[in-house]
C-alpha positions in Angstrom: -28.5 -1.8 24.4 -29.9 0.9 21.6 -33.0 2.8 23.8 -31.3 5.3 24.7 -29.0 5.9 21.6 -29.3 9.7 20.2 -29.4 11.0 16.6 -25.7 12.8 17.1 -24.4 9.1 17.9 -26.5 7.9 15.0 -25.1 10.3 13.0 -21.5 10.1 14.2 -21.5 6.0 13.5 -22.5 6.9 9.7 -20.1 9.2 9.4 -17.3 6.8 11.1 -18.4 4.2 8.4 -18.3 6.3 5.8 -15.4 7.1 6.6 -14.0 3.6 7.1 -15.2 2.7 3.1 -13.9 5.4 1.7 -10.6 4.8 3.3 -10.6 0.9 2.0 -11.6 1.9 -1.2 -9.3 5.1 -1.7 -6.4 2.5 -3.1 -9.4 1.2 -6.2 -10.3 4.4 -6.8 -7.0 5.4 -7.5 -6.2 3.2 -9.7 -9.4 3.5 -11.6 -8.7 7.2 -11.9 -5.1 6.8 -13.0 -5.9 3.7 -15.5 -8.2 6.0 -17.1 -5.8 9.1 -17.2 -3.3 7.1 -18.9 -5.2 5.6 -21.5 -6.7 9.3 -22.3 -3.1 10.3 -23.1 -1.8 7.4 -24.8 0.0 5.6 -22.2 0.6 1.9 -21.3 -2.4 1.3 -18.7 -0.1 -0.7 -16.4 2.9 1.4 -15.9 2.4 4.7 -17.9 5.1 4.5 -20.2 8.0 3.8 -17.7 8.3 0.3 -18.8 8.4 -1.3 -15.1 6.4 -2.4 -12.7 6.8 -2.1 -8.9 7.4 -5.9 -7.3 4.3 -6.2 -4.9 5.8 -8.4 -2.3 8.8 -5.6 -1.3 7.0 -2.7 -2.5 10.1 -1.9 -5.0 12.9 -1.8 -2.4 14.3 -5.6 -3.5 14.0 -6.2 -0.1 11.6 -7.7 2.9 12.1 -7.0 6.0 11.5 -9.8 9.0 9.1 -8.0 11.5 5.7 -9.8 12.5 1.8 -8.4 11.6 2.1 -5.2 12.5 5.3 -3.1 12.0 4.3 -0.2 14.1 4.3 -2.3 17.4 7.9 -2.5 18.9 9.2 -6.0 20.1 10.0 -6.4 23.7 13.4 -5.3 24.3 13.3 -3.4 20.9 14.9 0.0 21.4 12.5 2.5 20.7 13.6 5.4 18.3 10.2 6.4 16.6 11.8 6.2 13.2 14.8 8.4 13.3 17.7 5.9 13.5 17.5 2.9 11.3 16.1 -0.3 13.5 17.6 -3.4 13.9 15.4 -5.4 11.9 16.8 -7.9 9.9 16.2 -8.2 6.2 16.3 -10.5 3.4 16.6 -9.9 -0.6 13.2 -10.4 -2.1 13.1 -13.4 -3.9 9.9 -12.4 -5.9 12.0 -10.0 -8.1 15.5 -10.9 -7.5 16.3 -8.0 -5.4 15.6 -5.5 -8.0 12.3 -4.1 -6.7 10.9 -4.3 -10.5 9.8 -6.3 -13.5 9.4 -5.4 -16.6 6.1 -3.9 -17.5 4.2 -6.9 -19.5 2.5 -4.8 -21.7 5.3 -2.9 -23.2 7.7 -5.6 -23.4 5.1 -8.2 -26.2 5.4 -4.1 -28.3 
């Protein structure tokens, strides 16, 4: 399968994996970076002095929306609109936070 393989294709499959890490690590790194930038200045490490926290199961919007796996596929019979009009997606109130999209941070509320 690999004899007749060149060293651009070599090359161009270690680059695509590179790539491919540094993409699924970007989100750690981040939040390395910024946990040490807040603690430099003086901050809460958890929500940098704003005193809440994003809910992680609605991403702070209070609510989740019933699609399946992936959202970017369209469901048969779905009108496709490519994101300009608002879909017809139904949507329930996350019960994680109570529809408010927040808690309070943790580590500033025991101060």
């Amino acid at each position: 399968m690999f004899e007749n393989i060149t060293a651009s294709e070599i090359a161009g499959y270690s680059v695509g994996a590179l790539l491919l890490s540094a993409t699924i690590s970007a989100s750690k790194l981040d939040s390395f970076v910024s946990i040490s930038q807040r603690s430099s200045l003086g901050m809460c490490k958890r929500c940098g002095d704003l005193k809440m926290i994003a809910c992680s199961k609605c991403k702070g919007s209070g609510l989740i929306k019933q699609r399946g796996p992936f959202d970017f596929i369209t469901a048969v019979g779905e009108k496709q609109d490519f994101g300009l009009k608002a879909t017809s997606a139904s949507s329930s109130s996350c019960m994680n936070c109570r529809a408010r999209g927040h808690f309070s941070c943790p580590e500033c509320s025991n101060e």
